[in-house]
Structures are given as C-alpha cells and as structure tokens.
NUMI-172573 format. One record per residue: residue number from 0; residue in one letter; x, y negated, z of N, C-alpha, C in turn; chain. Coordinates in steps of 0.2 Angstrom, whole numbers, plus 5000, padded with zeros to 4 digits. Last residue first. Layout:
residues N
   num   residuo   n.xx   n.yy   n.zz   ca.xx   ca.yy   ca.zz   c.xx   c.yy   c.zz   cadena
   NUM         A      X      Y      Z       X       Y       Z      X      Y      Z        A
...
***
This chain:
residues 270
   num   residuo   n.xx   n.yy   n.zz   ca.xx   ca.yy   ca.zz   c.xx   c.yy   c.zz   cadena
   269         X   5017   4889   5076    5022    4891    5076   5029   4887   5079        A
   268         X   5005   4880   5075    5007    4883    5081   5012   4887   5081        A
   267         X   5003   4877   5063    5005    4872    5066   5006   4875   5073        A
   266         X   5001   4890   5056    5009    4887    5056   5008   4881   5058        A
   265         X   4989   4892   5061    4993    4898    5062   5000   4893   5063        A
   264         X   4982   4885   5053    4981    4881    5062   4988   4887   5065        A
   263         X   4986   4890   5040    4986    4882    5042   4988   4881   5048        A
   262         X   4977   4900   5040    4986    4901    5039   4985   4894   5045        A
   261         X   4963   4897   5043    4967    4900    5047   4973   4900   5047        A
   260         X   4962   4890   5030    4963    4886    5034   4964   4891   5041        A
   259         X   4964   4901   5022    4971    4896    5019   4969   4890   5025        A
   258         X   4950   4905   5026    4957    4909    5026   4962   4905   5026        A
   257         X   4944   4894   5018    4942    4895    5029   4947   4899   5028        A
   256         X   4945   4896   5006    4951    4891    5010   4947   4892   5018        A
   255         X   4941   4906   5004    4948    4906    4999   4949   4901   5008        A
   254         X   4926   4901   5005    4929    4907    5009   4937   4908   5008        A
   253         X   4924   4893   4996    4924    4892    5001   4927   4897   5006        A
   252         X   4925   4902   4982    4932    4898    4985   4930   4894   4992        A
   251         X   4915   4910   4984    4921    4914    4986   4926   4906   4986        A
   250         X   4905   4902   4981    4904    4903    4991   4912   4906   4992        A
   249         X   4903   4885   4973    4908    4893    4974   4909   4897   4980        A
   248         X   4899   4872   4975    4895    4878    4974   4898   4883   4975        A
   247         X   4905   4858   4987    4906    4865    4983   4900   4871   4983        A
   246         X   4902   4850   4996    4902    4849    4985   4904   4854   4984        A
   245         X   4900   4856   5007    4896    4854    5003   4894   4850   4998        A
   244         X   4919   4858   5009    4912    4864    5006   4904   4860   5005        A
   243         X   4923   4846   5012    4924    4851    5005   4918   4852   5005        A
   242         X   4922   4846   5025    4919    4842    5021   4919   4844   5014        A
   241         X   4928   4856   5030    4920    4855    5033   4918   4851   5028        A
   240         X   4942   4858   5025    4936    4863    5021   4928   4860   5024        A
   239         X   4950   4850   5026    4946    4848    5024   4939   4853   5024        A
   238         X   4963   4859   5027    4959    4857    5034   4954   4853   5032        A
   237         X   4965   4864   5016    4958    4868    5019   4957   4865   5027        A
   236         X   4971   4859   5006    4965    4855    5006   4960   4860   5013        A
   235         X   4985   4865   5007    4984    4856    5008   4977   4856   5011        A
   234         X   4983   4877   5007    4984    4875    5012   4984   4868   5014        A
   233         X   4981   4877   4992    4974    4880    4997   4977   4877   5005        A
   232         X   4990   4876   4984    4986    4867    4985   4981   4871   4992        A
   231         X   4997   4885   4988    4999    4879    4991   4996   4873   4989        A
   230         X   4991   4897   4984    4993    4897    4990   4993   4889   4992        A
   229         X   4986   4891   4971    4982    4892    4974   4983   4895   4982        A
   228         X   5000   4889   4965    4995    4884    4964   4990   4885   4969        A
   227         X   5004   4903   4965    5009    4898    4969   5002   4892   4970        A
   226         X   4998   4909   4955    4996    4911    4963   5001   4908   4967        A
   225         X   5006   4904   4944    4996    4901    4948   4996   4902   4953        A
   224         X   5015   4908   4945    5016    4901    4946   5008   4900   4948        A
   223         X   5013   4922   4945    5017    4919    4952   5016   4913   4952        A
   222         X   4998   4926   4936    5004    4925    4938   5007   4921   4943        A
   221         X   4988   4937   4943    4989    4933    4940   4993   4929   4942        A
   220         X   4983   4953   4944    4983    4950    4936   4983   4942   4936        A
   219         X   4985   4956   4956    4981    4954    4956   4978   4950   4949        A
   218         X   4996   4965   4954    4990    4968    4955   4985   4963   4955        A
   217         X   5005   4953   4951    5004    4960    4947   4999   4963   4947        A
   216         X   5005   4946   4962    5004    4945    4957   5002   4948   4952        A
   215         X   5010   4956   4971    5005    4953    4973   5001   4950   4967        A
   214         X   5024   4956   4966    5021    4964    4967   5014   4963   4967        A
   213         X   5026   4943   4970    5029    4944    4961   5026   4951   4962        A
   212         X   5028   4943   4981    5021    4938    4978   5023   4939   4972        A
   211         X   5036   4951   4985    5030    4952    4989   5027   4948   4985        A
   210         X   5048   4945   4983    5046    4955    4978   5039   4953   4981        A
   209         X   5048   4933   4989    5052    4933    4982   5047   4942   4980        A
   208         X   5048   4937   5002    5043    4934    5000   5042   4934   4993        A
   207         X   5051   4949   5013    5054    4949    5005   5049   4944   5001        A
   206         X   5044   4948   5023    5049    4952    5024   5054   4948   5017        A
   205         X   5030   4940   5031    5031    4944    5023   5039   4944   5024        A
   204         X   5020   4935   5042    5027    4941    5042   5028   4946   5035        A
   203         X   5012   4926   5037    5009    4934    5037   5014   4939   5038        A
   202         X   5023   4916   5042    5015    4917    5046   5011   4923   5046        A
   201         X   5030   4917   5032    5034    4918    5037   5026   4920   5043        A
   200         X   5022   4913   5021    5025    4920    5022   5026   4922   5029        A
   199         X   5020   4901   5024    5014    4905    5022   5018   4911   5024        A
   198         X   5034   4894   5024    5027    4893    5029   5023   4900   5029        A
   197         X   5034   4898   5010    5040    4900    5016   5037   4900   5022        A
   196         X   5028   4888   5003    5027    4896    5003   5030   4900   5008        A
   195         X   5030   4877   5009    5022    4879    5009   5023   4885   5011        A
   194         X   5044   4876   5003    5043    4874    5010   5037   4877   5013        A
   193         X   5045   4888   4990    5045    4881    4993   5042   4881   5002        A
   192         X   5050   4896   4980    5050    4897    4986   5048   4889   4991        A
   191         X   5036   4898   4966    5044    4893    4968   5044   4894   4977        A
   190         X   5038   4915   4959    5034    4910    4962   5040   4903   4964        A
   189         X   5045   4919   4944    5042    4921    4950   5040   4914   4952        A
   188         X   5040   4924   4927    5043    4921    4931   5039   4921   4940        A
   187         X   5029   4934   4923    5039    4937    4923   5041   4930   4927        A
   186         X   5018   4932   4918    5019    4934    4923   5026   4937   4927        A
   185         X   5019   4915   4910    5023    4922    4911   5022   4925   4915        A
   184         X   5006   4905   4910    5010    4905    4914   5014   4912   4911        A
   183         X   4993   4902   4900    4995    4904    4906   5002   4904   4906        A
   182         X   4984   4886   4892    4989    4890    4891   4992   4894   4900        A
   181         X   4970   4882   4887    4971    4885    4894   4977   4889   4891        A
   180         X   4975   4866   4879    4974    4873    4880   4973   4876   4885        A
   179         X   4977   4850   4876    4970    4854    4877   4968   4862   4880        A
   178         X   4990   4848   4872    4986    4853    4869   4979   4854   4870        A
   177         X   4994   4842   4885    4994    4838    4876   4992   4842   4873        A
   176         X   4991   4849   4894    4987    4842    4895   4991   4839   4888        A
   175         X   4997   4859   4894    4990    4861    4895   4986   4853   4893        A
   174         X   5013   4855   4893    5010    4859    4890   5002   4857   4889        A
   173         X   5010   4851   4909    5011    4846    4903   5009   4849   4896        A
   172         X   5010   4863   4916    5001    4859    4916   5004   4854   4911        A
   171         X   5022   4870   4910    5016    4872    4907   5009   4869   4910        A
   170         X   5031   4862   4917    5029    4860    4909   5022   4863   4906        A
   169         X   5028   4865   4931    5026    4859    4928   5024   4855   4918        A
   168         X   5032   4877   4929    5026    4877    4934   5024   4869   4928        A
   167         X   5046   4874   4926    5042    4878    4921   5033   4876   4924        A
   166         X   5049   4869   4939    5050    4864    4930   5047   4867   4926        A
   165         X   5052   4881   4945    5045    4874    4946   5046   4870   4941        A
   164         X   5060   4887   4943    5055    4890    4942   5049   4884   4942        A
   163         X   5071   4878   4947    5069    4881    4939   5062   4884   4938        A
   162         X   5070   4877   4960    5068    4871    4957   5066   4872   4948        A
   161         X   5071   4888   4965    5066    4885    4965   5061   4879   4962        A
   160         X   5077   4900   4956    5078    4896    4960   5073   4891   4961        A
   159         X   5078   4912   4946    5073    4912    4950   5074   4908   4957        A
   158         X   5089   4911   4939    5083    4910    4934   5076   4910   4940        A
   157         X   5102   4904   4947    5098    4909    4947   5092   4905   4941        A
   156         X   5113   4890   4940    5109    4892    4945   5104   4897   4944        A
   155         X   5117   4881   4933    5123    4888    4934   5120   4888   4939        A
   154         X   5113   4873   4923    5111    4870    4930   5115   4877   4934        A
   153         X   5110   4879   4910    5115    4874    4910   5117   4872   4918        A
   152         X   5106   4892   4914    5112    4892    4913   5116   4887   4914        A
   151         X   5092   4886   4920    5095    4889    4924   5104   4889   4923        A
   150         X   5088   4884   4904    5089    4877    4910   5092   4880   4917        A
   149         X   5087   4895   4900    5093    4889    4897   5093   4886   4901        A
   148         X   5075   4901   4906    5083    4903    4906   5088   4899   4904        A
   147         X   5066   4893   4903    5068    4892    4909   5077   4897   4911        A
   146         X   5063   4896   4887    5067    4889    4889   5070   4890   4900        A
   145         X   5060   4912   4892    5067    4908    4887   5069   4900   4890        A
   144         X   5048   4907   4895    5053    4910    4901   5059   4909   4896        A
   143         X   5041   4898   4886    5043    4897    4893   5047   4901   4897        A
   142         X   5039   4902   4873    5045    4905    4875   5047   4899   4883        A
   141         X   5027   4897   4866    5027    4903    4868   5033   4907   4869        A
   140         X   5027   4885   4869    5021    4886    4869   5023   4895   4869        A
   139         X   5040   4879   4862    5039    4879    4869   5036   4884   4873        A
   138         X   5037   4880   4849    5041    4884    4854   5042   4887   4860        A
   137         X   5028   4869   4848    5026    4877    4847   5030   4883   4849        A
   136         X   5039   4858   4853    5033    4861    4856   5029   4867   4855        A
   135         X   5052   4854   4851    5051    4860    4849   5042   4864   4853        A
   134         X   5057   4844   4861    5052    4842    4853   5049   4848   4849        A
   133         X   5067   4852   4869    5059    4847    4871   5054   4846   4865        A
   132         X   5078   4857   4865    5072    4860    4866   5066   4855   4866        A
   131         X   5087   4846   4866    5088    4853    4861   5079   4855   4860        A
   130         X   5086   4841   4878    5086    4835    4870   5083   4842   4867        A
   129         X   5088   4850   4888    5082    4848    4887   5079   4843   4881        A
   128         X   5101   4854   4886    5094    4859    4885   5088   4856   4882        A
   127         X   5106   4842   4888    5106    4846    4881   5101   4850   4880        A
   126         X   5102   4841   4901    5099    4836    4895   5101   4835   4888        A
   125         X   5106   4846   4912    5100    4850    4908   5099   4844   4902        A
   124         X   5115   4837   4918    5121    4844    4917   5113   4846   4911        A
   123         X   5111   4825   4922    5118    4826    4918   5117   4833   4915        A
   122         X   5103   4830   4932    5101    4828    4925   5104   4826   4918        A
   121         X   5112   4834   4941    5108    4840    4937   5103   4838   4930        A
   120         X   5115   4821   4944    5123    4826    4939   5117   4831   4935        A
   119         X   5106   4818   4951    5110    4813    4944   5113   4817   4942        A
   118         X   5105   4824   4961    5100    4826    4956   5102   4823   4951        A
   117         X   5116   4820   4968    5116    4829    4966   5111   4830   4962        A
   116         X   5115   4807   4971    5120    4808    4967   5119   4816   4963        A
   115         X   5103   4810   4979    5103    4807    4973   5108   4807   4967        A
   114         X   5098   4813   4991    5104    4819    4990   5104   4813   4980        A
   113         X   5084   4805   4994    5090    4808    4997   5096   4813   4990        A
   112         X   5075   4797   4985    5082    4795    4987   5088   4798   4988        A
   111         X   5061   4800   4983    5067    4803    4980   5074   4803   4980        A
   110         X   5053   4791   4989    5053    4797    4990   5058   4802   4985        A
   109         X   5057   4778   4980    5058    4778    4987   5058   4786   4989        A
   108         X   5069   4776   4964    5064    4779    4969   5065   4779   4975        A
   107         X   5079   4770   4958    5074    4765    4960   5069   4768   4966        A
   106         X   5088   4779   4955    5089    4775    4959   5085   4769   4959        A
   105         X   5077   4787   4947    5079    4790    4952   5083   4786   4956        A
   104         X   5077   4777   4936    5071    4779    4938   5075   4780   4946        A
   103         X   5088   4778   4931    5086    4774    4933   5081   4773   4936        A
   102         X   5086   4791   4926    5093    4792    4931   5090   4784   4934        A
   101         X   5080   4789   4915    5077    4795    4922   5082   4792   4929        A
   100         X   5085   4784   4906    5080    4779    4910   5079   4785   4917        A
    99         X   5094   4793   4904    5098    4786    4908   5091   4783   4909        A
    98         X   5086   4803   4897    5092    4805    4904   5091   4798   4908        A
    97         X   5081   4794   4886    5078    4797    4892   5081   4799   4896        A
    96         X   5089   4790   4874    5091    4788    4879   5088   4790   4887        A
    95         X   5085   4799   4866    5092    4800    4867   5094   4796   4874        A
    94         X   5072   4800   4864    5075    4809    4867   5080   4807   4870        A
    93         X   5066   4782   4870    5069    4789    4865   5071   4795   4868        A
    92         X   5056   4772   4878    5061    4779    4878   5060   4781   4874        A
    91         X   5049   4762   4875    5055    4760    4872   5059   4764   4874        A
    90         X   5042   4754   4895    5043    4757    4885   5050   4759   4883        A
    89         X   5035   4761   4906    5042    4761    4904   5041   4760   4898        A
    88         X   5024   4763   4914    5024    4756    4912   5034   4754   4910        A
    87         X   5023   4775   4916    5019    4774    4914   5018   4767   4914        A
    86         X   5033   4778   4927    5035    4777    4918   5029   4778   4914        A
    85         X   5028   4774   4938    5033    4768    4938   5034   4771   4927        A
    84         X   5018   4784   4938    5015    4776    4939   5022   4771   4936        A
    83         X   5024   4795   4940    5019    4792    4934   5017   4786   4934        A
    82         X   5032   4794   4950    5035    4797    4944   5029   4793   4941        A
    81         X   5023   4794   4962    5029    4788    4961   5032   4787   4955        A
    80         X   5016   4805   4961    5012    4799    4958   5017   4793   4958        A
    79         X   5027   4813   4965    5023    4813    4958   5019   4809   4955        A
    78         X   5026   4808   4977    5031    4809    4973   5032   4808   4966        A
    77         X   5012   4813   4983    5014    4807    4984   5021   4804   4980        A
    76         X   5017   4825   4982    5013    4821    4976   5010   4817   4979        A
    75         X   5025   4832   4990    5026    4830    4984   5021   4827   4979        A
    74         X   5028   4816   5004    5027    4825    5002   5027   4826   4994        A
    73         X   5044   4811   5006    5038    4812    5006   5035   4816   5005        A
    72         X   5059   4810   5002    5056    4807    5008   5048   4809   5009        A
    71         X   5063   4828   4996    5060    4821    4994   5058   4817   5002        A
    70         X   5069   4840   4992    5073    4837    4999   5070   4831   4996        A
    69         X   5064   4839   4975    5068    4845    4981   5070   4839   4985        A
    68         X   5062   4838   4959    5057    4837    4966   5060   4840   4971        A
    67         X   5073   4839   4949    5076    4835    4954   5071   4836   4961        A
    66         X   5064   4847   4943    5072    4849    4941   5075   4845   4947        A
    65         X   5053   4837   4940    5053    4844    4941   5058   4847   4943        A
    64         X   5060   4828   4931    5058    4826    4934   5055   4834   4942        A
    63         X   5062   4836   4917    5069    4832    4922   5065   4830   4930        A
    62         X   5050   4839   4913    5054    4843    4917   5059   4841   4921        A
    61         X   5043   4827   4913    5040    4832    4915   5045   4834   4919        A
    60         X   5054   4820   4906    5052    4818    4908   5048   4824   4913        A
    59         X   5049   4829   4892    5055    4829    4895   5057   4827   4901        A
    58         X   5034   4827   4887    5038    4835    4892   5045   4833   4894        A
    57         X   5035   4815   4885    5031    4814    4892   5033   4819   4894        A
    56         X   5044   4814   4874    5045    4808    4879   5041   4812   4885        A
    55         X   5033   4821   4867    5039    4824    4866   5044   4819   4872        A
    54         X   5020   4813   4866    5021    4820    4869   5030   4823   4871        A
    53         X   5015   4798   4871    5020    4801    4868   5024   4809   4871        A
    52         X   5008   4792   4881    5004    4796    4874   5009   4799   4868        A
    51         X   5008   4785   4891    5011    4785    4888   5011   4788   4882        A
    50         X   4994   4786   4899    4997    4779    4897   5002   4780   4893        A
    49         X   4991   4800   4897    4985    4793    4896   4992   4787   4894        A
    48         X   5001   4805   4905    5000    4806    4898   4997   4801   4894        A
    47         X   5000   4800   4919    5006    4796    4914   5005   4798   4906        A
    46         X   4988   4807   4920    4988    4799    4918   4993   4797   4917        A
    45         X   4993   4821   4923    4987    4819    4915   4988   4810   4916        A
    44         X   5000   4820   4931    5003    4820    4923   4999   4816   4917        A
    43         X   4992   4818   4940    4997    4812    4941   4998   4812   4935        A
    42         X   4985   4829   4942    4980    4823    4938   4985   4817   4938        A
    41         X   4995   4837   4943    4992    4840    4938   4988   4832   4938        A
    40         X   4995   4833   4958    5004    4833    4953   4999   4835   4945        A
    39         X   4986   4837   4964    4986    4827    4964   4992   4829   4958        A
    38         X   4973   4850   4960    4984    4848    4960   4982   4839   4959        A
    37         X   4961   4852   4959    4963    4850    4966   4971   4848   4963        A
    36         X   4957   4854   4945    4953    4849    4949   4957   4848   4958        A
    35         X   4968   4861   4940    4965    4854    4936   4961   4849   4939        A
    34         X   4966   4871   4948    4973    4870    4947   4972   4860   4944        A
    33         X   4955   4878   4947    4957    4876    4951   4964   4869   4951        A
    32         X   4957   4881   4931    4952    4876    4933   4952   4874   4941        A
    31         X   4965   4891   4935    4967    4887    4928   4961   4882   4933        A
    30         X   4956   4900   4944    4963    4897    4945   4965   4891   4940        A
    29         X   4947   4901   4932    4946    4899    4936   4953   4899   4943        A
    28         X   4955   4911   4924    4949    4905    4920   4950   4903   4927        A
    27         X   4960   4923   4930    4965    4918    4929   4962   4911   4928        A
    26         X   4947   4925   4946    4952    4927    4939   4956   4921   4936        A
    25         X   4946   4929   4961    4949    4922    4954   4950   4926   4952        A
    24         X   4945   4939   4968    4937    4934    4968   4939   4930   4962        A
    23         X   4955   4942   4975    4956    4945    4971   4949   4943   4968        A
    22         X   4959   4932   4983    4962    4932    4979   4959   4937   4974        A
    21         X   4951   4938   4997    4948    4934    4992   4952   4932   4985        A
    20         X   4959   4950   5000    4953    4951    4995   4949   4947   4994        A
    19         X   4970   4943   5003    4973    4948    4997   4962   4949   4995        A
    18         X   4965   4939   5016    4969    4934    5011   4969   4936   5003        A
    17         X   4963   4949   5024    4959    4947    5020   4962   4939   5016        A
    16         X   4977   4955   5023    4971    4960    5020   4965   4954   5018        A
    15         X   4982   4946   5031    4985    4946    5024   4978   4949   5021        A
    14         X   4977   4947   5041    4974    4942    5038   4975   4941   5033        A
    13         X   4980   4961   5045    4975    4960    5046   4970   4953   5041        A
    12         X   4993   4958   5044    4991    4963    5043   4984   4962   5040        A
    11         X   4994   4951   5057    4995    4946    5052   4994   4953   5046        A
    10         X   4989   4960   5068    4985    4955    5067   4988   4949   5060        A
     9         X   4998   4971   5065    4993    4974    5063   4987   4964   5064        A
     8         X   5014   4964   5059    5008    4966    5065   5001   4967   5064        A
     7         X   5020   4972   5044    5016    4969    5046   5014   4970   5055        A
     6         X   5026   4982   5036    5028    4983    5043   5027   4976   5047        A
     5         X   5029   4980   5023    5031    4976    5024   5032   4977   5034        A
     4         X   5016   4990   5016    5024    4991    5017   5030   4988   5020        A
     3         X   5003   4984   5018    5009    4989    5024   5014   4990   5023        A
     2         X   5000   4981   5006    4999    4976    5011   5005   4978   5017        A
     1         X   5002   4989   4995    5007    4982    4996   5006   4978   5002        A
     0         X   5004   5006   5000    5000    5000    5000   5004   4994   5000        A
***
C-alpha cells in the first residue's frame, strides 16, 4: 500500500488516507480549473499577459523569473504580483536584451532581494537556453521536460531541484494563458519541494517526500506539478474554508480543503 509503506503513525496514517481519497474526487479537468481560479501566481501572469501581449518576451520572463522565486522577503505571490505589475509597464524588451532588463528588475525588487547576486549569475548562466528555446513555442508545447533538462544543465543543478521543476510549473500556466489550451503538465517531472510541501509532508510523516508524491501522482493520474498546485494553494485558502464554502458548489472540493485545513492547524502546532 502507498499509504503504509512509509511506517506512518497510525493517526498521520490516518489523515493521509483521507487526504489520498479526496484527491482522488479531481480529475486532471478540474485541478486545471482549480489552478485558474485560486493560483494569485496563475492570475498575476494572466495580467502581465493582458498588458504585455508579447508572447515570446512574456515566456521568458516567466521562466527567468521562476528560476530566481527562492529565499524571497515575502510570500510568493505577493512576489509574483511584484513581477507583473513592475514589467507590465516595461517597454521596448527584445530576446536580446531581456536578461539585463530581468537583472534590473531583480535590483529593483523588494521581495526578491536576498541572495541577489546568486540569482544574477543564474540568470547569467540559463539565458542561452532560454534565447535558444523561448520563441520556439510549438516546441515548447510538447518538449517541457526536454526544455527543463537544458535549464537544469546550463544551471549544473539536478533536473529535479526545485527551482527547475517550478520554471516548468510556471511556463506551462504561461504556455495555457497564450494558447487558450488545457495543456497538462509531464507526469515525469516531479513536484517542487518547497517550503508548503515540506510542511505538508513532514506533518503526514512522509519519509521520502520526492518518491512519495511522484508514486502518489501516478495512481492518482495526475501529475506532480498539479498535485503540487492543489497541496499548496489547498493550504493557503483552507483557513478560509468557513467563508469559502458558501460560494462554493463542489461538496468534494469543500471537503479537499476542511482536510488541507486540518494539515494547516497540524503545522501551526508543530
């Protein structure tokens, strides 16, 4: 069983089981549609899209931007909305010169400040990759885990490090928002270990968080980076859940998050 093999307390044991059977009430349609109406980082893109309209300019961007979101003064979309608002009033970005407007982005921002010199270099170091590839949208559209490789090698960091794995998270809602598409995700890429998910895990005593949401995903047919979307927006919004629930018609995603607000009170008590 994937739930027991981890040698779980029979009361986190207990929560994971029902965490694991309302997961399994989504299918991919509707994660996609979760993802659209609760990500603040998903309506931050779609409105620098609106203001910038310039597809090849807005996925680079995207990524670069995704590629540095780590160790931020605030949370992340609070962050994200610092991202769209200051370059959804930049004109006059080319492929060639986007690095050097990013970089000046980055010594402008307040929530992005710390370690700044380390995400200058990394935007130094992926902006071949990223010139190379970006304009190649059709490409794009069916070799995510390819481009996430190259961005891994230029950055000489694991294909399943966090901030790679979350570049790709983020190209494909930019992807979805210049296409219109429901485009999904690779079940091959893993989830991003982030701060939320670490919380979450360490809460259900998950052993191997990395094999345990990429084994989790599989049986639940839906991929790491969604079922990253639906862990970690479910913990933002479910202290909300008294108010939430009635504008909400869906009795299973009310039940999603009274679960996602048990983790919640769990890891404010840890």
């Amino acid at each position: 069983m994937i739930l027991a093999e981890w040698g779980n307390p029979l009361e986190a044991q207990s929560l994971l089981g029902r965490l694991t059977e309302k997961l399994q009430g989504f299918t991919i349609e509707k994660v996609l549609r979760f993802e659209e109406i609760y990500d603040e980082q998903f309506h931050a893109l779609k409105y620098l899209y609106e203001k910038l309209g310039n597809k090849v300019i807005f996925l680079g961007l995207v990524v670069l931007n995704a590629l540095v979101s780590y160790r931020l003064n605030c949370v992340a979309e609070r962050y994200w909305w610092e991202f769209a608002r200051y370059f959804s009033m930049v004109k006059n970005i080319s492929l060639e010169n986007l690095p050097d407007y990013f970089i000046e982005f980055l010594n402008k921002s307040t929530c992005g400040s710390r370690l700044r010199e380390q995400k200058i270099l990394r935007v130094k170091r992926s902006q071949d990759v990223i010139r190379r590839r970006i304009n190649q949208i059709n490409w794009l559209l069916k070799n995510q885990r390819t481009f996430m490789l190259e961005l891994s090698e230029a950055l000489n960091t694991k294909p399943s490090s966090k901030t790679i794995v979350f570049a790709i998270k983020m190209l494909n809602y930019a992807l979805r928002i210049i296409t219109g598409q429901k485009i999904v995700a690779p079940m091959s890429i893993d989830i991003p270990l982030d701060s939320r998910i670490i919380k979450i895990s360490r809460v259900l005593k998950i052993k191997n968080p990395l094999e345990f949401w990429r084994r989790l995903s599989r049986k639940l047919g839906i991929p790491p980076l969604h079922l990253d979307s639906l862990l970690w927006i479910g913990l933002r919004i479910a202290p909300d859940i008294e108010n939430l629930r009635k504008f909400l018609s869906d009795e299973k995603l009310v039940e999603f998050l009274l679960i996602m607000r048990e983790i919640h009170d769990l890891i404010q008590h840890v």
